[in-house]
C-alpha positions in Angstrom: -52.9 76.0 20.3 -53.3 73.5 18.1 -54.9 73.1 14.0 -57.7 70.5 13.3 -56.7 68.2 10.6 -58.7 65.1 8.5 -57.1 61.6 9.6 -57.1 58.1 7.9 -57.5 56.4 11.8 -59.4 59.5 13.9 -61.0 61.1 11.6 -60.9 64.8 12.3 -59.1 65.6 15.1 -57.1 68.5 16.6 -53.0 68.5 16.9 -50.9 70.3 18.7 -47.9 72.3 17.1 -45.2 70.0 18.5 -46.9 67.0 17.0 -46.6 68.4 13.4 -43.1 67.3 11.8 -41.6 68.2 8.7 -40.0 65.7 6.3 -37.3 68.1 4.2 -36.9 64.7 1.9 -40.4 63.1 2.3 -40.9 59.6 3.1 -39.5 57.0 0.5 -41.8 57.0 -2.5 -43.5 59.9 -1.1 -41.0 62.3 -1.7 -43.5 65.2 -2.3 -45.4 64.9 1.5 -43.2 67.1 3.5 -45.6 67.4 6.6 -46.7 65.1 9.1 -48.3 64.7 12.3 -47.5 62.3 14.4 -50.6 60.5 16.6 -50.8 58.0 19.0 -52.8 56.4 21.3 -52.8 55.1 25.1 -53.7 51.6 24.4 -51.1 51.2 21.5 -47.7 50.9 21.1 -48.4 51.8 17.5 -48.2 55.6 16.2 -49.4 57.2 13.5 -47.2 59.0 11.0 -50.0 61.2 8.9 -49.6 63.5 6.3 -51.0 66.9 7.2 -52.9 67.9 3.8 -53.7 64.2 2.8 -56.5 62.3 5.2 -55.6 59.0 3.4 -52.0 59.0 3.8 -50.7 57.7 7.0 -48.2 55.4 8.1 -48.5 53.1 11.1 -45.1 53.2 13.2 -43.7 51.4 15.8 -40.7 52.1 18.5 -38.4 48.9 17.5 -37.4 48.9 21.8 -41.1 47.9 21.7 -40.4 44.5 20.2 -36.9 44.2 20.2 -34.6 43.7 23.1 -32.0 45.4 22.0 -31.7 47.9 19.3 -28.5 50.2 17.6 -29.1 53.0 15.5 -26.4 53.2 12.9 -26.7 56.1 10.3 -24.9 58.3 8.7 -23.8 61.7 10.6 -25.4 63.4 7.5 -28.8 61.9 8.7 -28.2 63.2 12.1 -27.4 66.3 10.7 -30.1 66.8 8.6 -32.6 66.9 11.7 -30.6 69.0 13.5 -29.2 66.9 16.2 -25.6 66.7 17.5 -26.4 63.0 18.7 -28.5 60.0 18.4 -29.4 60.0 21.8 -31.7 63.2 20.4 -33.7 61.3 18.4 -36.9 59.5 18.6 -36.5 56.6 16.9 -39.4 54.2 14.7 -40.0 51.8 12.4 -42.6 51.9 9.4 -45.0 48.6 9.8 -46.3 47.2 6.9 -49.3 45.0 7.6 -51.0 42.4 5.5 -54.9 42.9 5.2 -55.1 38.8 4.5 -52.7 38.2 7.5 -52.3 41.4 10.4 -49.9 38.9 12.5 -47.5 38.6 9.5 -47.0 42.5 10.2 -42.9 43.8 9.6 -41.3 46.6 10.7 -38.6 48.4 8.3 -35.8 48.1 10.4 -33.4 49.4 7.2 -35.4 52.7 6.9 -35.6 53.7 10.5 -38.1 57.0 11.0 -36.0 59.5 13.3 -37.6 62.4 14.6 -35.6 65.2 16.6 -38.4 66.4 18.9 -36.2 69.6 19.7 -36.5 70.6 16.0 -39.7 69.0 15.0 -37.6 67.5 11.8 -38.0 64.1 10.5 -36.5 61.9 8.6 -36.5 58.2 6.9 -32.7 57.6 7.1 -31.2 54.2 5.9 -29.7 51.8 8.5 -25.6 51.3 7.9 -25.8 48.0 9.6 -26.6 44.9 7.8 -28.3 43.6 11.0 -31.9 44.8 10.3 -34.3 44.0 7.5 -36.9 45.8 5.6 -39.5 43.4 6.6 -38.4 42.7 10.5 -41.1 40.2 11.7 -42.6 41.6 14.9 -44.6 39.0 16.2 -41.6 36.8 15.9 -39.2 39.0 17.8 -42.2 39.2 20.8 -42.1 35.5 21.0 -38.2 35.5 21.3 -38.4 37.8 24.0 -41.1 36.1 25.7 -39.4 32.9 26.0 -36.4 34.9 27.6 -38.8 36.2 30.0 -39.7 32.5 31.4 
């Protein structure tokens, strides 16, 4: 069964319970949103992250395995915990993406305030990377073109 709710991308649009995911702390600097849905579509390997009561507040995420060879999620057990999970082999793992209206293939991905989601639980949570490998702006395109060139 599932609740229509007003989008920033779709418009209205109907979810289904397991999509909705609640955010105890919020995101960062949006402390007071505790409920989100999350959308995605076929052609993408962008989601959605939008808040349930407020149609213009969405976040565009991305799976950092889509652009990054390899990827280690180091938090805190506290941030595991907090979902639910025993593990981070539970979790469903993003990055935010911030993208530039003047210049969309400048678009980062907050590597050091991963998005991890227990699907089991339906919690979320923006937890902050312990590993001084990742950046808050995380070039995308830049990583794609690394990989690429591996590819050859």
């Amino acid at each position: 069964m599932g609740t229509t709710i007003k989008t920033k991308p779709f418009g209205e649009i109907e979810v289904l319970d397991e999509q909705i995911i609640e955010f105890t702390e919020g995101i960062l600097g949006f402390d007071a949103v505790k409920k989100f849905a999350v959308l995605e579509d076929d052609k993408s390997p962008f989601l959605w992250l939008q808040a349930f009561d407020e149609p213009d507040l969405a976040f565009v995420m991305i799976s950092p395995l889509e652009f990054l060879d390899e990827y280690s999620l180091v938090i805190s057990q506290q941030d595991i915990d907090d979902v639910g999970a025993s593990s981070p082999e539970e979790l469903a793992v993003y990055a935010i993406v911030t993208i530039p209206s003047d210049n969309p293939s400048s678009m980062t991905a907050n590597l050091q305030g991963p998005v991890i989601i227990n699907p089991a639980t339906r919690k979320g949570k923006q937890a902050i990377s312990l590993s001084d490998k990742y950046r808050v702006r995380h070039s995308i395109l830049e990583e794609m073109k690394k990989r690429a060139k591996k590819e050859v």
